[in-house]
C-alpha positions in Angstrom: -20.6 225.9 164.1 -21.4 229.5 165.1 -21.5 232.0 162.4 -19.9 235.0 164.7 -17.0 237.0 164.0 -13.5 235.0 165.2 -14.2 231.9 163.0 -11.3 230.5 162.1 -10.2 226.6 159.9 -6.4 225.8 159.7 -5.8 222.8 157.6 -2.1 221.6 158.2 0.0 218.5 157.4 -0.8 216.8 160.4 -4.3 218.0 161.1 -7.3 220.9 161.2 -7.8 223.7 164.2 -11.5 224.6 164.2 -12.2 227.6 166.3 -15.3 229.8 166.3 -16.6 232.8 168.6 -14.9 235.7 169.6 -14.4 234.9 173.7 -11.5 237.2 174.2 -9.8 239.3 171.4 -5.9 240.0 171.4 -5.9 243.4 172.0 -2.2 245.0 172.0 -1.4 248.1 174.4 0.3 251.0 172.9 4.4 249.6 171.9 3.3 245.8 173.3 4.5 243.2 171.2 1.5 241.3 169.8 2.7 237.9 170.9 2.9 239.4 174.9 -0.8 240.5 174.5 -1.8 236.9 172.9 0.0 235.5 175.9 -2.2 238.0 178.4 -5.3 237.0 176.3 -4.9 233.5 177.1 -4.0 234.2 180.7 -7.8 236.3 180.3 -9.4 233.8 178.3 -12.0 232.3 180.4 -10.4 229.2 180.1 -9.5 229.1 176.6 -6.3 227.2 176.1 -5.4 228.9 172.3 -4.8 231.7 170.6 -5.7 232.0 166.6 -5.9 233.7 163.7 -3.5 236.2 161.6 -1.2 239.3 161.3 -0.6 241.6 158.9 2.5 242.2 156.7 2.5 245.0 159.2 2.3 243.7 162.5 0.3 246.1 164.3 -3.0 244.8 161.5 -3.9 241.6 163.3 -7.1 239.5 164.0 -6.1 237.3 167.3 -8.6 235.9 169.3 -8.7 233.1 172.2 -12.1 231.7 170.8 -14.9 230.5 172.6 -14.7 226.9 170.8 -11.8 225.1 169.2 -11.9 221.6 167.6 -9.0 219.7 166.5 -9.4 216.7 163.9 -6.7 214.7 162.0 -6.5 215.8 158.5 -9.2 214.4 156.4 -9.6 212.8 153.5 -10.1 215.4 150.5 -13.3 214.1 150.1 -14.6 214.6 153.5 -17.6 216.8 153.7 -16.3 218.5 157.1 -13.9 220.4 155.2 -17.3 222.4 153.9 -18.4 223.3 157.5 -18.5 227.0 157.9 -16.6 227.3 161.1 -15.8 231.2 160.0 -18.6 233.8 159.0 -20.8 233.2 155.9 -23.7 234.8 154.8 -24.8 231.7 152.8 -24.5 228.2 153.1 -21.4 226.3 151.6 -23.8 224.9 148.7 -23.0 226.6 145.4 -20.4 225.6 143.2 -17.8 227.8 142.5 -18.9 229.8 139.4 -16.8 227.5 136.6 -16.7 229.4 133.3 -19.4 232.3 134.4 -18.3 235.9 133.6 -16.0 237.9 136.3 -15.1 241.0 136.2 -11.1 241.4 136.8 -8.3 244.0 137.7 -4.8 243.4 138.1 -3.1 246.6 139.9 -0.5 247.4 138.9 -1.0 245.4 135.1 1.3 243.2 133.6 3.6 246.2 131.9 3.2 248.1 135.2 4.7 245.2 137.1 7.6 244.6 134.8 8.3 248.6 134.8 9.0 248.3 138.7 10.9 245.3 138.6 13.2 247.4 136.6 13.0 250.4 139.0 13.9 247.8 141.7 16.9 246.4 139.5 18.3 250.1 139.1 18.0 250.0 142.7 19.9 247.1 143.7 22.8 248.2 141.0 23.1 251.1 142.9 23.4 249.3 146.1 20.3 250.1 148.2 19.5 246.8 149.0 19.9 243.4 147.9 17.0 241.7 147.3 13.4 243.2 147.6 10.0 241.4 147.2 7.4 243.2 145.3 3.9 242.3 145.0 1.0 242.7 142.5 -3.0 242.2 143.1 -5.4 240.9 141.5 -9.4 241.9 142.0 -12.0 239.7 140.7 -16.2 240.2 141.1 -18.2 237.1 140.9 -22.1 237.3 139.6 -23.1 236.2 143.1 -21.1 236.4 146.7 -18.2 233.8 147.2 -18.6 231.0 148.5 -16.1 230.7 151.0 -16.5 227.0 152.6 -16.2 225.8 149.1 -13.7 227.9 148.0 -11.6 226.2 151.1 -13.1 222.6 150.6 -11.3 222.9 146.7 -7.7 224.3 148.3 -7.7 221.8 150.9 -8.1 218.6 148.5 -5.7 220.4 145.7 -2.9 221.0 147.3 -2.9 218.2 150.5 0.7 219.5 151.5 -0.3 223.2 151.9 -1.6 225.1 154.9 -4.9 225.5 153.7 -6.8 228.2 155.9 -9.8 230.4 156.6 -9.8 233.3 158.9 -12.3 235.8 159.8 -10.7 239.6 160.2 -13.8 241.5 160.2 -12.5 243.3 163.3 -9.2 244.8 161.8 -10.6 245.3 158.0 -13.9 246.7 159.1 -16.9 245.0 156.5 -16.8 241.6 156.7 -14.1 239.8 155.2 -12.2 236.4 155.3 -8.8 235.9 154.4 -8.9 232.1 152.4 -5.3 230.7 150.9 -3.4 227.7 150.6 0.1 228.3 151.8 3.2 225.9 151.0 5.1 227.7 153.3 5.6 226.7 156.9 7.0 230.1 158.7 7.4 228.5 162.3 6.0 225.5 164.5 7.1 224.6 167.8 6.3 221.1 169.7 7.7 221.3 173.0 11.7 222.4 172.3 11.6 221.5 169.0 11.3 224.5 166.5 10.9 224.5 162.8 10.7 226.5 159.5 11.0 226.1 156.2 11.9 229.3 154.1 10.8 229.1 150.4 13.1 231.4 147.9 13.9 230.9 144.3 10.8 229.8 142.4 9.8 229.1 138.3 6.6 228.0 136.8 5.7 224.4 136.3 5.4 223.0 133.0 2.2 220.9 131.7 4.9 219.1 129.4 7.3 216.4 131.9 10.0 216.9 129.5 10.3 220.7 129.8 8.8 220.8 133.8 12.2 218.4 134.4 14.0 220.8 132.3 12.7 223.7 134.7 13.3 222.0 137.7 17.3 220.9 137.1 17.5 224.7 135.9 15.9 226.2 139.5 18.5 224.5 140.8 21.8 225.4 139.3 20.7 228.9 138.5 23.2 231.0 140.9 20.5 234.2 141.1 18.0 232.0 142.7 20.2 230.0 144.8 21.8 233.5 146.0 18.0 234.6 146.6 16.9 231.5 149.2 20.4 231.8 151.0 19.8 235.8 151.6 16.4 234.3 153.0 18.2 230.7 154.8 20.7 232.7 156.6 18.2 235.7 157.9 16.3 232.9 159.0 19.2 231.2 161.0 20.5 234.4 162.4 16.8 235.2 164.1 16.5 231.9 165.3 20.2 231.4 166.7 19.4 233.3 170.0 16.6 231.3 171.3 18.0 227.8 170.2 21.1 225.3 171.9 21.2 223.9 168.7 20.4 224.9 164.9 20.7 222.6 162.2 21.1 224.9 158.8 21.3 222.6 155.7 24.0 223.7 153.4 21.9 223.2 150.2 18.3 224.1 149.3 16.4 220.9 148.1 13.7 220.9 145.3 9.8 221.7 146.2 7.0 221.5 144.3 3.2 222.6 144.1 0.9 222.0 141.0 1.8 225.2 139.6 5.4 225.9 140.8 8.9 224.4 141.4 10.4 226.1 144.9 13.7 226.0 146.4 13.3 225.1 149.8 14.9 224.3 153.1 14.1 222.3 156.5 15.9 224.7 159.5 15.3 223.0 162.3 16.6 223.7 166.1 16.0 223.0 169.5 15.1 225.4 172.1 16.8 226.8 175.2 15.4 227.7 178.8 13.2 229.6 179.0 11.3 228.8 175.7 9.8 231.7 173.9 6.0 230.7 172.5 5.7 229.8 168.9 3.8 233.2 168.2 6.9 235.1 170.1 9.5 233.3 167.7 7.1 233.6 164.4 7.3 237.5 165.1 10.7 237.5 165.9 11.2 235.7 162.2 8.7 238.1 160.2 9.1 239.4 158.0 11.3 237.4 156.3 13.6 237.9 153.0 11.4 235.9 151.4 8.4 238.2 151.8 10.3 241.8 152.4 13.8 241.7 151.6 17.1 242.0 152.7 18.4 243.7 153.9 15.2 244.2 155.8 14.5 248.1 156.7 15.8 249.0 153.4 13.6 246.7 151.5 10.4 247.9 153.6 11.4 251.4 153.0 11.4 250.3 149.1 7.9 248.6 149.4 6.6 252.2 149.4 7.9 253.7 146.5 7.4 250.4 144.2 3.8 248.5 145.3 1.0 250.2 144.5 -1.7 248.3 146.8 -1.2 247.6 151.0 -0.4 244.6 151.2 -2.6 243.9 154.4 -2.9 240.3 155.7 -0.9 239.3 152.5 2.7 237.8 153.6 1.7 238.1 157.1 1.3 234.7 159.2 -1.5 232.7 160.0 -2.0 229.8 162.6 -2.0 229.2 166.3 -0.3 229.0 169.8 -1.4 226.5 172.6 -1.0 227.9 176.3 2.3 225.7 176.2 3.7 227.9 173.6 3.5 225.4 171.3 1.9 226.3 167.7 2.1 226.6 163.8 2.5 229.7 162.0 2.3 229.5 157.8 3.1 232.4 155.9 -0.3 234.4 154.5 0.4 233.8 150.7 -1.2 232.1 147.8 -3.9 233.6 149.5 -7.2 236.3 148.5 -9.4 238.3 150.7 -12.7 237.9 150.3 -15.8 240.0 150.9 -19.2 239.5 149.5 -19.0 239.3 145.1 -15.4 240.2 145.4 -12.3 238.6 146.2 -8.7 240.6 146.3 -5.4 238.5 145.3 -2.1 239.2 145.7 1.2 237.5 144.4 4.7 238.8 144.7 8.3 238.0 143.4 11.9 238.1 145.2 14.0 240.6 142.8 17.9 240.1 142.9 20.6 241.4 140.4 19.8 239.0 137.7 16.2 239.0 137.8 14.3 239.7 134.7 11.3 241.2 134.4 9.1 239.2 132.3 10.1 236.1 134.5 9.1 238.2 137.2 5.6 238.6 135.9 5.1 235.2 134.8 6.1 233.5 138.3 3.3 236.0 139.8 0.9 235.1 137.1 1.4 231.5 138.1 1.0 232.4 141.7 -2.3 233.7 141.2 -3.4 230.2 139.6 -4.5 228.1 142.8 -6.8 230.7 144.0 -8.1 231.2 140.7 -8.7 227.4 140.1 -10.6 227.4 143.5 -12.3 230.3 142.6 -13.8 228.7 139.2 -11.6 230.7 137.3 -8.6 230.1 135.0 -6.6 232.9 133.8 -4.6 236.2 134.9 -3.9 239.3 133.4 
């Protein structure tokens, strides 16, 4: 596969995207909505018939391109030595091990206390009424003895967590040095097939347990605790409301059901509708949904406002969305979490929490900690500050 900037690997459900090669980068005009310029991309493209890659918590950070080649596969076995192709820039060739129990050097920002002090800044906040949820986020930078190994890195997430959306994406061109944002996401933020549109908001989340006892215990408590409950509806009805407009028909469920990863019990929800004439593209209703409540806030313009004031690293590519969109509109968008950036020896995490009255700070900081733990298992490592 070709080694240029533009390689891209999306590992869904149902299947991989491959793309590599830039052939025509999304390049938005001045107030242009970024889904209009992926559509004139494609209409540009040379023939291309798909548009791929990621956007930034901040929309106007993106790395779009119609690339020059684009594979699809069914999704293979975790095995299956084509997950190790480097279809997306590498220096070196997939072949090293990730560095299991060698030294790396590591820096949360903010630390542990640091975090827990602005959760409590964001609690005084909600009392008061500003807002009422808000999402903050924490980062995590490790150094490795030797650069990354990103093919493996992806090979490991694909095979541990078969139900994510595992993915690789060049965005040399909007970082600058070379870099490749690599996650695993369990969060679907929109697909479209034909009229048919879904997404599947995650909000309300605790740490697993090794013991089955106390991980059942955890579970049955995720789901009668009213504070998380009240945090995925905030997050289910935002959701519902953005989608009403372009849909004849929205099924909302009234309940949240149980989801799991290795690491963490979710509350989740399956909103699924079907869309009316004309039919926007999936990328058009993916950036009509983001950001979300369970990424930003709610409401939405004071939570953003709030991000300032309380994170203390840009959030970038983090809680953006990731994917594709076919020249039909059709296309899958996850949301850019559980999820590092990678360049060279060093690789930047980031994790993040929904805060509601009723949140508590230590919880807070041990639901990011475990967020941090599927990267850090791929990465060869197994603990977070």
């Amino acid at each position: 596969m070709s080694t240029e900037p533009g390689g891209f690997v999306f590992v869904g459900p149902q299947g991989t995207v491959r793309a590599s090669g830039a052939a025509t980068p999304v390049c938005a005009g001045s107030g242009e909505p970024i889904a209009d310029a992926a559509v004139r991309a494609l209409a540009a493209g040379g023939g291309g018939d798909l548009v791929v890659g990621a956007v930034g918590f901040d929309p106007s950070m993106h790395a779009l391109t119609v690339p020059a080649e684009r594979f699809w596969e069914p999704r293979p076995a975790p095995d299956d030595p084509r997950l190790a192709a480097p279809a997306y820039p590498t220096d070196r060739p997939p072949t090293a091990p990730a560095f299991v129990g060698t030294r790396w050097d590591q820096r949360a920002e903010p630390s542990a206390a640091g975090y827990a002090a602005a959760v409590s800044r964001a609690l005084a906040r909600i009392e008061d009424g500003a807002f009422e949820k808000v999402v903050l986020a924490r980062s995590l930078a490790v150094t490795a003895p030797a650069p990354v190994e990103v093919a493996t890195v992806l090979t490991r997430l694909a095979a541990q967590h078969p139900g994510a959306y595992a993915f690789a994406v060049d965005t040399t061109r909007a970082t600058g040095p070379r870099r490749t944002m690599i996650g695993a996401s369990p969060e679907l933020l929109l697909s479209r097939r034909g009229r048919t549109v879904v997404s599947t908001p995650l909000a309300g989340t605790v740490p697993r347990s090794t013991d089955p006892a106390e991980d059942a215990r955890r579970a049955a408590a995720l789901v009668d605790s009213a504070k998380d409950r009240h945090e995925h509806a905030l997050v289910v009805a935002q959701v519902a409301e953005r989608l009403a407009p372009f849909c004849g028909r929205l099924d909302v469920p009234s309940a949240p059901e149980l989801s799991a990863t290795d690491t963490l019990w979710h509350l989740s929800s399956r909103v699924e509708g079907e869309l009316s004439d004309p039919a926007p593209t999936a990328l058009h209703l993916a950036t009509a949904l983001h950001p979300t409540a369970a990424v930003c806030g709610s409401p939405t313009a004071e939570a953003r406002r709030a991000l300032l004031d309380l994170e203390d690293v840009p959030r970038g590519f983090y809680t953006g969305l990731v994917g594709w969109c076919d020249d039909a509109g059709d296309g899958e968008w996850a949301v850019t979490i559980r999820c590092a950036e990678v360049s060279g020896r060093r690789a930047v995490l980031q994790a993040g929490a929904g805060i509601v009255a009723g949140s508590r700070p230590e919880a807070e900081v041990a639901e990011t900690t475990a967020k941090f733990r599927p990267l850090l298992a791929a990465l060869g490592l197994e603990a977070a500050p």
